[in-house]
TORMARLO-602762 format. One record per residue (C-alpha): residue in one letter; x, y, z. Coordinates in nm, 3 decimals. Last residue first. Layout:
! TORMARLO-602762
{"a",{X,Y,Z}},
...
***
This chain:
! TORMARLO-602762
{"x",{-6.851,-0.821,-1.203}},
{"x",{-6.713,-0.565,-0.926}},
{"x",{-6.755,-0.874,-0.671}},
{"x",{-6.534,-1.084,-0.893}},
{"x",{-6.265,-0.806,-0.992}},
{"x",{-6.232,-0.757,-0.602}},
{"x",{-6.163,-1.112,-0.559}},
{"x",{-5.910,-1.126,-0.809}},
{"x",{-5.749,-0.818,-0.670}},
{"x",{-5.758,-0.962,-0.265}},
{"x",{-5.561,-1.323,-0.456}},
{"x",{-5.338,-1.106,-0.618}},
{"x",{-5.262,-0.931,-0.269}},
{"x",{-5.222,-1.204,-0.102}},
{"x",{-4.996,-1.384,-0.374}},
{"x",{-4.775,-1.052,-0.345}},
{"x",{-4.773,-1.060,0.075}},
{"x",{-4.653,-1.477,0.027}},
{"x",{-4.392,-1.334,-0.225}},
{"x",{-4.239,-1.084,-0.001}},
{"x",{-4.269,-1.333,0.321}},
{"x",{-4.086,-1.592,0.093}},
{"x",{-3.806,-1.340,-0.064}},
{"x",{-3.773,-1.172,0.309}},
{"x",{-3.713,-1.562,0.475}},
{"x",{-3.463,-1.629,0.153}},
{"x",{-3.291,-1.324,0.295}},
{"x",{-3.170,-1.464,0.608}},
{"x",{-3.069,-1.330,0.948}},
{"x",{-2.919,-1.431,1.188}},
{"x",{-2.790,-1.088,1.335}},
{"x",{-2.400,-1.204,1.259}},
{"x",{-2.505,-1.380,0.909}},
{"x",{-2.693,-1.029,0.784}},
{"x",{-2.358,-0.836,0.853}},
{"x",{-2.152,-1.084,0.654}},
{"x",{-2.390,-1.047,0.406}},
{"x",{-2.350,-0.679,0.397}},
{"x",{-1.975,-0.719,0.393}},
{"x",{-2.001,-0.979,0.108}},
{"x",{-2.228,-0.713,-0.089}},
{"x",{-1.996,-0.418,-0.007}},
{"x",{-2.239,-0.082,0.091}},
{"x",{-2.381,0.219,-0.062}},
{"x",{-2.735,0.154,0.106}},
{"x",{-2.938,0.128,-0.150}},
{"x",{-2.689,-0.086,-0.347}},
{"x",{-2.616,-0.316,-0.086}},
{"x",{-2.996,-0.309,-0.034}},
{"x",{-3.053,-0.415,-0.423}},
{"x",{-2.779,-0.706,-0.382}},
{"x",{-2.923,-0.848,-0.093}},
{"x",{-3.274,-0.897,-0.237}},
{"x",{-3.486,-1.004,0.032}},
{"x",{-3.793,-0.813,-0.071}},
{"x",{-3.629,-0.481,-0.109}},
{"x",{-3.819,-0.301,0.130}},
{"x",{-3.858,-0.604,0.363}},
{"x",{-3.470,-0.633,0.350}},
{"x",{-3.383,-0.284,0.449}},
{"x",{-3.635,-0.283,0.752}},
{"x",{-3.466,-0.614,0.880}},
{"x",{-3.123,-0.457,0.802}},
{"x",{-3.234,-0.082,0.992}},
{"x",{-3.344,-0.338,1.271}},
{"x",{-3.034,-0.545,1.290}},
{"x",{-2.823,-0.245,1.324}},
{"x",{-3.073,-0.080,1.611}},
{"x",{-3.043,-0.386,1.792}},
{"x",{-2.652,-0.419,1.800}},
{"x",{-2.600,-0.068,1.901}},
{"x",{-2.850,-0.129,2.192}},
{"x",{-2.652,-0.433,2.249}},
{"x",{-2.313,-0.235,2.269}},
{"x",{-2.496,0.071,2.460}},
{"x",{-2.601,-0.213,2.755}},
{"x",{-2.242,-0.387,2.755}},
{"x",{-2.086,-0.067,2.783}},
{"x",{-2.289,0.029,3.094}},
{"x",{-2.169,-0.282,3.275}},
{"x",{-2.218,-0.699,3.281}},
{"x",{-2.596,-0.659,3.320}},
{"x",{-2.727,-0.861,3.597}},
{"x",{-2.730,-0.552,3.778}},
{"x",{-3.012,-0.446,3.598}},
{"x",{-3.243,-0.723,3.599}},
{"x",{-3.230,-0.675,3.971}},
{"x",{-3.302,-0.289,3.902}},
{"x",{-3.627,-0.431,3.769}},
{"x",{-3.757,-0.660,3.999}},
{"x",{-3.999,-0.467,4.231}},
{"x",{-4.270,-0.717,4.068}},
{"x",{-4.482,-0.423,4.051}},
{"x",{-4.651,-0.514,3.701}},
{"x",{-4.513,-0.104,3.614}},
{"x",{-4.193,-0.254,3.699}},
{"x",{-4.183,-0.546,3.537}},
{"x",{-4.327,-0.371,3.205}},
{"x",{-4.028,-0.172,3.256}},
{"x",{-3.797,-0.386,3.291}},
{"x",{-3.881,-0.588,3.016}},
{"x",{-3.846,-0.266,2.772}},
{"x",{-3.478,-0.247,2.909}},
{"x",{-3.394,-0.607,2.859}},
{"x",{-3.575,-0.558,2.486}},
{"x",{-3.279,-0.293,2.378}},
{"x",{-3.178,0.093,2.419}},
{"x",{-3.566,0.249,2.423}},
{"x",{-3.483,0.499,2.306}},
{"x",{-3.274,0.480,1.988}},
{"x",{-2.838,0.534,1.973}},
{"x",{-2.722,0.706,1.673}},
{"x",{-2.582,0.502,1.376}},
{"x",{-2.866,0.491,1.100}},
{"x",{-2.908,0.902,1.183}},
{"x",{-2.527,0.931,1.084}},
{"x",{-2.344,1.074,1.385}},
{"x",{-2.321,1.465,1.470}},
{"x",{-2.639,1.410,1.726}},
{"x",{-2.426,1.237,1.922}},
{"x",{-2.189,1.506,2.021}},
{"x",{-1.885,1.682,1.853}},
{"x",{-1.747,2.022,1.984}},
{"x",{-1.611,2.283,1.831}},
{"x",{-1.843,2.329,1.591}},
{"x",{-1.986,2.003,1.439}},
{"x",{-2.038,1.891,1.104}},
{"x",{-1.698,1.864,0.957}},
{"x",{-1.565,1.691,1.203}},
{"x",{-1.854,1.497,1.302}},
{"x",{-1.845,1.369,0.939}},
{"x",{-1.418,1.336,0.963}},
{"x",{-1.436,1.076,1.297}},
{"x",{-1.720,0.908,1.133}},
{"x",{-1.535,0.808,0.829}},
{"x",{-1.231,0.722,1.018}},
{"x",{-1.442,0.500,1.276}},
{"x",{-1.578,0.335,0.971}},
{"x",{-1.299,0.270,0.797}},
{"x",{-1.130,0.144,1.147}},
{"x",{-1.438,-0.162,1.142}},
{"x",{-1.683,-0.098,0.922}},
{"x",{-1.918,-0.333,1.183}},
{"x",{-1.806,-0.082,1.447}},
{"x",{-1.999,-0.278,1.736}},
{"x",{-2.048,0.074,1.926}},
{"x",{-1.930,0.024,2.284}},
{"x",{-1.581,0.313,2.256}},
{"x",{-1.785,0.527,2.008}},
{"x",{-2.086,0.548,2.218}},
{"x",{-1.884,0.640,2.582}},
{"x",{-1.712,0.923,2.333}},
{"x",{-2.043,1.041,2.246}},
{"x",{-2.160,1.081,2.572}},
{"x",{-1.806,1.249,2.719}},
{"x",{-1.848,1.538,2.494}},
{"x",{-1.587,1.482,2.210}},
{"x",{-1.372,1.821,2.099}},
{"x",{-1.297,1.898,1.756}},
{"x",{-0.931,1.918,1.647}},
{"x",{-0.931,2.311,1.490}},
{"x",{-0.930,2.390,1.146}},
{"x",{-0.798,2.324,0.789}},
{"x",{-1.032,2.052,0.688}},
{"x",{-0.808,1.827,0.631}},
{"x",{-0.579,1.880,0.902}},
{"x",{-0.905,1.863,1.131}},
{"x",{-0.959,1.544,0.954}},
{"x",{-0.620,1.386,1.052}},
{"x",{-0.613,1.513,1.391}},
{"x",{-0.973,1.373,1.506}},
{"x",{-0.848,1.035,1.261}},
{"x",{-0.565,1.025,1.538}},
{"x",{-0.710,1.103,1.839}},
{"x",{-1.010,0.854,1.809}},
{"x",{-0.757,0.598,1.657}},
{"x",{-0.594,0.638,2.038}},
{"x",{-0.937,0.630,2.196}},
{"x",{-1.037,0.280,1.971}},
{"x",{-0.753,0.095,2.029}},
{"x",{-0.864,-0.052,2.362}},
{"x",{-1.120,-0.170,2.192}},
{"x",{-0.930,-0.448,1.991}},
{"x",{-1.134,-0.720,1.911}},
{"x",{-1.443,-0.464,1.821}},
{"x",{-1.195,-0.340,1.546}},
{"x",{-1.201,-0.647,1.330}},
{"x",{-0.826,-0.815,1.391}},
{"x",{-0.636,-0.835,1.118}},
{"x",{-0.467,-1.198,1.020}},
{"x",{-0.164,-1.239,0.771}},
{"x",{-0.064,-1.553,0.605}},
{"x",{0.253,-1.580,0.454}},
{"x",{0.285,-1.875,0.200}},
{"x",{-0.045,-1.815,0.140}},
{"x",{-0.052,-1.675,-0.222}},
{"x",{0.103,-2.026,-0.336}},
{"x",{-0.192,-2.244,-0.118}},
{"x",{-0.449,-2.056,-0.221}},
{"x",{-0.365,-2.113,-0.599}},
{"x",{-0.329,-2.487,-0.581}},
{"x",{-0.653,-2.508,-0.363}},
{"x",{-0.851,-2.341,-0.668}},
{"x",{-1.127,-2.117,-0.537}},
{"x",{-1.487,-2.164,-0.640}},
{"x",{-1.465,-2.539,-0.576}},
{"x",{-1.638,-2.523,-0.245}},
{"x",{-1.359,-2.705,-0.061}},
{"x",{-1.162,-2.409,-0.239}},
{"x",{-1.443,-2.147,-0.113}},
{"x",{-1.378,-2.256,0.258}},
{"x",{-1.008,-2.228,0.231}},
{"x",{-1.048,-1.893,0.082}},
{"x",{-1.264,-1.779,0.407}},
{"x",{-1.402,-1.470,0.257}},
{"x",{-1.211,-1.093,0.389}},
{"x",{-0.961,-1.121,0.121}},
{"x",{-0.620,-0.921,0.017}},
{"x",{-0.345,-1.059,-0.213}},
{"x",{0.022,-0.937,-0.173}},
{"x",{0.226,-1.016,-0.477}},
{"x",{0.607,-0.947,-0.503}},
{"x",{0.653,-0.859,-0.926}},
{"x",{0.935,-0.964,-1.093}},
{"x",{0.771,-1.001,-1.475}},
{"x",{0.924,-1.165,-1.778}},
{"x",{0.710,-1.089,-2.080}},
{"x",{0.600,-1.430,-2.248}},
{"x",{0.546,-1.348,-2.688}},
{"x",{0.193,-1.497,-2.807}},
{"x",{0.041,-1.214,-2.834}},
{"x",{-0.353,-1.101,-2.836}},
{"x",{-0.390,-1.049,-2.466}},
{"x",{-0.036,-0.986,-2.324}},
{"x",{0.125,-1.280,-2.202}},
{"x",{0.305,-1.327,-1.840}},
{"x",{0.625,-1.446,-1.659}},
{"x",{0.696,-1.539,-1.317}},
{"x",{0.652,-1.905,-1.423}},
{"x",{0.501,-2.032,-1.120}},
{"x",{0.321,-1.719,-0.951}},
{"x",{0.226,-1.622,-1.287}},
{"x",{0.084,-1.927,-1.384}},
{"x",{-0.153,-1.929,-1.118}},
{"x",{-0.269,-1.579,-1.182}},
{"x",{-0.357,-1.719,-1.533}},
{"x",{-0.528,-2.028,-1.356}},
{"x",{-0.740,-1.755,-1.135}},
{"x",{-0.835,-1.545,-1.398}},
{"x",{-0.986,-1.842,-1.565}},
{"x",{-1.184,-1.923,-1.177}},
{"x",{-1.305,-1.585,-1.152}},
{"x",{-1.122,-1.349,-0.882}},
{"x",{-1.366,-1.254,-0.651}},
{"x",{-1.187,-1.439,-0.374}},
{"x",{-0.871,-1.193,-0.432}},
{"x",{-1.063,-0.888,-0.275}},
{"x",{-0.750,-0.704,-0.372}},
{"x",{-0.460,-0.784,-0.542}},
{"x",{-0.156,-0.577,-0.458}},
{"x",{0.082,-0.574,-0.669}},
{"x",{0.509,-0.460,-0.543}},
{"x",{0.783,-0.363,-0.707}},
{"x",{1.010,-0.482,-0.943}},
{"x",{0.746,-0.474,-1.249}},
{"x",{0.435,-0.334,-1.141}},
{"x",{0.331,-0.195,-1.455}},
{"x",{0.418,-0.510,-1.602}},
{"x",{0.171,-0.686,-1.365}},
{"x",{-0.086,-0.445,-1.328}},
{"x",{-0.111,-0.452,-1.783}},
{"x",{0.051,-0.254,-2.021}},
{"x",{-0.125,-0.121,-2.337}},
{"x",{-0.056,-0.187,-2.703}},
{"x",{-0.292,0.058,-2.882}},
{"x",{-0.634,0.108,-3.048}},
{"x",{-0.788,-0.201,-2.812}},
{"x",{-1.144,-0.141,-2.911}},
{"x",{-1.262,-0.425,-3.051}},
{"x",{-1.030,-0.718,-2.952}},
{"x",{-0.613,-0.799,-3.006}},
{"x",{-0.649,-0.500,-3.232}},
{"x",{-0.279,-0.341,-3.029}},
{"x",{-0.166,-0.601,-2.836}},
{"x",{-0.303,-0.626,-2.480}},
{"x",{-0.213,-0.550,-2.108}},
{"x",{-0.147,-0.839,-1.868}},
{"x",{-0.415,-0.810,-1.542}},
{"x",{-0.653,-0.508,-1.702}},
{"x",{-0.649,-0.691,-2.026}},
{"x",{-0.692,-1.073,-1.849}},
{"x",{-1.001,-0.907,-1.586}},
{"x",{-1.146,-0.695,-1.927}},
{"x",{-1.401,-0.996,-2.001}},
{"x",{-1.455,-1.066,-1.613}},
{"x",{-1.568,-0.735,-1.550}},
{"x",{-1.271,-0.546,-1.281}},
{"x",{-1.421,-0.455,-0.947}},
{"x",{-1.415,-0.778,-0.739}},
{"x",{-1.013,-0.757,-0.832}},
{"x",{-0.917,-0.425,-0.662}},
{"x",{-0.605,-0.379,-0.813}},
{"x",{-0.342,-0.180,-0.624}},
{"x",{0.028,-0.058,-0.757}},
{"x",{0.281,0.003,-0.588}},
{"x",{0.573,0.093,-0.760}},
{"x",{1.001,0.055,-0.638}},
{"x",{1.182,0.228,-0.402}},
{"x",{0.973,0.031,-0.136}},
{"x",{1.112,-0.289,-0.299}},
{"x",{1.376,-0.392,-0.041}},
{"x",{1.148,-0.422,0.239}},
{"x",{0.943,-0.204,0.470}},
{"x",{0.725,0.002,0.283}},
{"x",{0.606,-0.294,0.083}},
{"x",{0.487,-0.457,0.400}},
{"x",{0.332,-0.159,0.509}},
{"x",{0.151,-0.095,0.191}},
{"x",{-0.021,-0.414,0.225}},
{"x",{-0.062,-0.371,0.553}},
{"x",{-0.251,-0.048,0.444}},
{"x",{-0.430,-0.218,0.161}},
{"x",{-0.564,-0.462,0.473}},
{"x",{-0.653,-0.198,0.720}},
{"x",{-0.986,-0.380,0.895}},
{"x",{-1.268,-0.211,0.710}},
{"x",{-1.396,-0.525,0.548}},
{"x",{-1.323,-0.788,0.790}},
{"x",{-0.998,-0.969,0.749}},
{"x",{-0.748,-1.167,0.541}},
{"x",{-0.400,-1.070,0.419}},
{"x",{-0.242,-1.336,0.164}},
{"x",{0.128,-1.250,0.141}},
{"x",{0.346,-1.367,-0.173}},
{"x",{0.729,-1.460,-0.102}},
{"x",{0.974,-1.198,-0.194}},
{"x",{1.156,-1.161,0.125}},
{"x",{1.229,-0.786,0.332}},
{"x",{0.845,-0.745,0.423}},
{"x",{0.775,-1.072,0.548}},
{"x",{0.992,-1.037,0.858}},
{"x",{0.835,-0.684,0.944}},
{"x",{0.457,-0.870,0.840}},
{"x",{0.487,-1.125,1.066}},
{"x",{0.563,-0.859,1.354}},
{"x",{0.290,-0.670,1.216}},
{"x",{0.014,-0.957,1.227}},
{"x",{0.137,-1.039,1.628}},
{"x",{0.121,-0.630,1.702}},
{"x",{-0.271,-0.646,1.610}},
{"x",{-0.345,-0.933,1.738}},
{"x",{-0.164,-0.879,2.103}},
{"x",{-0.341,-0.495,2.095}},
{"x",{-0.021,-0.252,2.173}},
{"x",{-0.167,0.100,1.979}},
{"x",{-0.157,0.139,1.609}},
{"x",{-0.114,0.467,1.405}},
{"x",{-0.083,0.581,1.046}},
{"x",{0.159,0.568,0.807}},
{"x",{0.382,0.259,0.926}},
{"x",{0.741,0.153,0.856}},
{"x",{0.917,0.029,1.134}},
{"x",{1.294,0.181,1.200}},
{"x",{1.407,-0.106,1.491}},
{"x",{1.269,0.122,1.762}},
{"x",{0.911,0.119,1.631}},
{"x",{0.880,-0.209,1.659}},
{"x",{1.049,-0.288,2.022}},
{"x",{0.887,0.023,2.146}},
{"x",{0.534,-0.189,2.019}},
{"x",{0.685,-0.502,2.173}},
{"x",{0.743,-0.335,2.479}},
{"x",{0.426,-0.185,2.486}},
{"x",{0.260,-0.510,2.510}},
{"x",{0.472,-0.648,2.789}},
{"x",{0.749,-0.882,2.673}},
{"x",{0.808,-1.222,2.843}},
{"x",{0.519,-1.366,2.635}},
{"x",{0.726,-1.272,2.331}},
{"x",{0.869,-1.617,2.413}},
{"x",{1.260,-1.574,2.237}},
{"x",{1.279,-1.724,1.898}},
{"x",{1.337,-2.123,1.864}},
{"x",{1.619,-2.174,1.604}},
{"x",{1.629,-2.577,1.564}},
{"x",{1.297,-2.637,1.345}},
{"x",{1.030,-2.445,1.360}},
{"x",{1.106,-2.097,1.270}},
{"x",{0.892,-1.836,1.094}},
{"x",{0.521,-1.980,1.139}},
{"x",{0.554,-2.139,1.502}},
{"x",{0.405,-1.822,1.644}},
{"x",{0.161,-1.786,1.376}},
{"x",{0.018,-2.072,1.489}},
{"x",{0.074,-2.391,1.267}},
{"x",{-0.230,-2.534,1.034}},
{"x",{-0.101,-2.455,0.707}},
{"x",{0.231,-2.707,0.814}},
{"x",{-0.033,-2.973,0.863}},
{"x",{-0.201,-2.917,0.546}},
{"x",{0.113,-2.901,0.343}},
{"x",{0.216,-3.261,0.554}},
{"x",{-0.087,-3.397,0.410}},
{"x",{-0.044,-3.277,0.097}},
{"x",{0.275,-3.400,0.057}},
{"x",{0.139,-3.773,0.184}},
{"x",{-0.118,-3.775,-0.108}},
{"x",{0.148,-3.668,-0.317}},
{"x",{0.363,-3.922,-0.262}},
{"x",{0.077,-4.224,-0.280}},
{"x",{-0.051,-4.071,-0.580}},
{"x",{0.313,-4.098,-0.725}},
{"x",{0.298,-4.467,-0.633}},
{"x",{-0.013,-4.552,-0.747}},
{"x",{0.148,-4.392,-1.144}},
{"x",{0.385,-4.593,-1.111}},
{"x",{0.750,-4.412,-1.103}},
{"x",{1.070,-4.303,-1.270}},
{"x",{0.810,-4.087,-1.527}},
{"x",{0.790,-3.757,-1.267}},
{"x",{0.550,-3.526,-1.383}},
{"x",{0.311,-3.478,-1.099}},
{"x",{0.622,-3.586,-0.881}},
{"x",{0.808,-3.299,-0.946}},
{"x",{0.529,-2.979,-0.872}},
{"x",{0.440,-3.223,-0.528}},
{"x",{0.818,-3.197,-0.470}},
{"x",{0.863,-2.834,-0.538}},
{"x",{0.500,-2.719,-0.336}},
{"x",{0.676,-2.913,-0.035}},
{"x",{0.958,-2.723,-0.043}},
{"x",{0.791,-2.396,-0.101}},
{"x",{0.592,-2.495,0.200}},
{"x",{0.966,-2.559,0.386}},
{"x",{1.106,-2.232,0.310}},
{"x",{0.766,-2.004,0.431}},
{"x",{0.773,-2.167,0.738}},
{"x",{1.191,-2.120,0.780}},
{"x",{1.415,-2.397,0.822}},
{"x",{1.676,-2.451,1.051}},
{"x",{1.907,-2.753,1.056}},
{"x",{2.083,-2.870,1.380}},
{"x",{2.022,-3.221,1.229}},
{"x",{1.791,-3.310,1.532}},
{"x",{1.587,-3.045,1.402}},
{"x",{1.579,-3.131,1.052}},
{"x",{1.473,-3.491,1.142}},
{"x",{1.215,-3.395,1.331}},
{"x",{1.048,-3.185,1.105}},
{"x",{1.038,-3.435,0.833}},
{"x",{0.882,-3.666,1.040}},
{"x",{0.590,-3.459,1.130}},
***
């Protein structure tokens, strides 16, 4: 890191986000540079894109300064003093967060985000708050004045994706009775958010490209460029890096939107969260349902704090307004959706036990202590009964993930993300569904035999 070095014996400090755009400036020049061979360009750009990887690499902490200016080690604060510290200095949030390390790292990258124009890329588990950082980081910079305006990009059909993007000219295709504004000019000195930006199709992806280099667009059917200022904040929970080595997202593209990189952390990484979004949503729902806060017998409360919470705080929300709504004044287990309530008997550990017991090997409550604590035992109960409801899913649909995403009202990539952390694989349903078929051809054929 040579480069590095030399601007911090120079007394020169440079910001993350400054020195990628740096690099993405000379690799951008030396593609059409004409002072040099053509091995020697390679050669440049080669070593640019090593340093870009090594750069894309750095903690968070080293993301905002790391050349001369070395911040203060946060270490030295305690948690809630870096929450005070947030909320002191006139942080905008609409909601609630507690002092989870994770969780307060992503907003302190996201306060000094928030007043610069450079694009965002948020990444997380479905569920994890990303439109709401999103809206955070608008909130708290020099656009918040301005629109926001959200475009889930997994949900647009690929032959409306450049319309619904850039607008259209009036008979640019069948249909199109009127000029029309796209996102982007809608969005025009504020803020877009694209959403579920790894479903973007690759030819929506070089037009998004050119955006973010030209900061201009085209409507469908005209030729004229519109000049947009639009910050862009993308949201993902794939592993963009992944799909570009896959060659299903361009490396050019994830490396512009990821200037600033933002991580949430899924909801079972910060438990200690969970009472105080308890309180809150409890609050929230009882607002919205114009009555009292409903109370939460200690058994339920015990669940909610070891469930896995594979929704993650969208799930906890939803929850917290069903037994809401459901309950009188006070919410038990039997208020949660039948899929979600803890099954007797909790897990195979507790079935062993059992049978060890009944054998009279005298070792059950041995097998007990080894257990970590109660929480532990309700979280892999919780565990089982999800992977069961999945296995019974798939054998109903014979492995087809996109059928039981639909039968059960769920996000495809979050339902495979779901099958990946039980192990479990739908080609094995699509075999075992087509093995049972041939069975039962072969049982029909033999039945037509006798019968004849």
């Amino acid at each position: 890191m040579k480069i590095l070095d030399q601007l911090e014996e120079s007394g020169f400090a440079m910001s993350y986000a400054g020195l990628i755009e740096k690099i993405e400036i000379l690799r951008s020049t030396l593609r059409w540079s004409s002072r040099l061979e053509r091995a020697d360009i390679e050669k440049l750009l080669k070593q640019a894109s090593t340093l870009r990887d090594e750069v894309m690499q750095m903690s968070h902490k080293e993301r905002f300064v790391q050349a001369a200016v070395v911040e203060p080690l946060r270490a030295e604060q305690s948690r809630g003093a870096r929450r005070q510290a947030l909320l002191a200095r006139s942080f905008v949030f609409e909601g609630t967060f507690g002092d989870n390390p994770k969780l307060l790292e992503a907003l302190e990258i996201a306060e000094k985000a928030a007043p610069t124009d450079l694009p965002v890329l948020i990444d997380g588990e479905s569920g994890t708050g990303k439109e709401l950082m999103a809206k955070v980081i608008h909130a708290n910079g020099s656009r918040s004045d301005k629109p926001f305006i959200s475009v889930n990009c997994g949900a647009i059909p690929d032959n409306l994706l450049e319309s619904e993007l850039f607008g259209h000219r009036k008979g640019a295709f069948t249909g199109a009775t009127n000029d029309r504004k796209g996102k982007f000019e809608s969005a025009h000195t504020g803020t877009i958010f694209l959403d579920e930006i790894g479903e973007l199709p690759l030819p929506g992806q070089v037009k998004l490209l050119r955006v973010l280099e030209a900061h201009e667009i085209q409507r469908v059917g005209s030729d004229e460029p519109i000049a947009v200022d639009t910050r862009i904040v993308a949201a993902t929970n794939r592993n963009l890096r992944k799909l570009s080595e896959e060659g299903t997202f361009r490396e050019d593209l994830f490396y512009r939107l990821s200037v600033i990189h933002v991580t949430l952390p899924a909801l079972r990484e910060r438990r200690d969260e969970i009472p105080l979004l308890i309180q809150y949503f409890g609050d929230e729902a009882a607002g919205t349902l114009k009555r009292r806060p409903v109370r939460i017998t200690p058994k339920l409360r015990d669940f909610l704090l070891s469930y896995a919470w594979p929704g993650n705080i969208r799930e906890l929300r939803n929850v917290m307004y069903r037994v809401s709504c459901l309950a009188g004044d006070i919410a038990d287990v039997e208020h949660l959706p039948s899929d979600m309530r803890p099954t007797q008997p909790a897990s195979p550990w507790l079935r062993g036990d059992a049978a060890e017991a009944g054998s009279g090997t005298g070792n059950g409550a041995a097998s007990v202590t080894n257990l970590l604590s109660l929480s532990d035992a309700k979280r892999a109960a919780s565990d089982e009964a999800e992977k069961a409801f999945l296995q019974r899913g798939l054998q109903e649909v014979g492995g087809t993930v996109a059928e039981l995403a639909r039968r059960v009202d769920m996000n495809r990539s979050h339902l495979q993300m779901l099958l990946k952390k039980h192990g479990l694989h739908s080609k094995d349903f699509r075999r075992q569904h087509a093995q049972d078929n041939g069975r039962k051809d072969m049982s029909a054929s033999g039945d037509d035999a006798d019968s004849r």
